[in-house]
N, C-alpha and C positions, 0 to 999 in steps of 0.2 A: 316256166322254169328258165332259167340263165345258163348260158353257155358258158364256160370255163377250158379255158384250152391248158393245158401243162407239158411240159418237155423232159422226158424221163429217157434217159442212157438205154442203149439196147439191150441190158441185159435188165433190166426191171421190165422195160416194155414184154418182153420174150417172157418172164413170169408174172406178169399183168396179164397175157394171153395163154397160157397156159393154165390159170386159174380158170378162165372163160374155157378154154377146150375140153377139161376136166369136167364139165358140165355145173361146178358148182356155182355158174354166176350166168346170167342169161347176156353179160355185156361188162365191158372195161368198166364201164360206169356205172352198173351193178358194183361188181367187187370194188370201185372207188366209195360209193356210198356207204358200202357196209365197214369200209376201214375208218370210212367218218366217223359215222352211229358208234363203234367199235371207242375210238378216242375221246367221243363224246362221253361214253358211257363210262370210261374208265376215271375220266376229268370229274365228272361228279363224282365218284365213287372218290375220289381221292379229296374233294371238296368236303364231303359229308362225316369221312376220316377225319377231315383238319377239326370242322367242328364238334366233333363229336369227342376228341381231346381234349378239344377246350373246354367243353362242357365240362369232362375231369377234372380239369386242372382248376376251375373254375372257385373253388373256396371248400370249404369244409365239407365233406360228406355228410348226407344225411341217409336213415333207415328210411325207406321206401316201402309203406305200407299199403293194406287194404285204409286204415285210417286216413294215411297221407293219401290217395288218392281221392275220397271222400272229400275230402274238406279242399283240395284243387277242384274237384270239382266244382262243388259249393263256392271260394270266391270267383271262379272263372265265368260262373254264370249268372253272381251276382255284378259280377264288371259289367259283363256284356247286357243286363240289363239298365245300369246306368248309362251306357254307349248310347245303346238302342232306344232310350225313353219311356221304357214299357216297366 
């Protein structure tokens, strides 16, 4: 694992440690990792929003059936067997 050093004003530092003394983080760098994961998880979440718009905005709407599934499935796995050779 890599070290990382950062320089944070006394009064973050002071609730960077008070997060730890409250017992809900075993270490600064506990409660720094989980603000990571935290922004990470938010980043995607916000990625998955973009495309999921766009998929909206993407052309014409179609009825999304038990049929329309059916037949995605059907070319999906007749691609994949032309991909695959089988």
């Amino acid at each position: 694992m890599e070290t990382m050093n950062i320089f944070l004003p006394e009064a973050l530092k002071a609730f960077v440690e008070a997060q730890v003394a409250e017992g809900r983080y075993s270490s600064a760098s506990d409660y720094i990792h989980e603000l990571i994961r935290a922004d990470q998880k938010r980043k995607t979440g916000e990625r998955l929003e973009a495309l999921l718009l766009e998929g909206l905005n993407s052309g014409e709407p179609i009825e999304v059936t038990e049929v329309f599934w059916h037949e995605k499935r059907r070319q999906l796995l007749e691609r994949n067997r032309k991909i695959n050779g089988a």
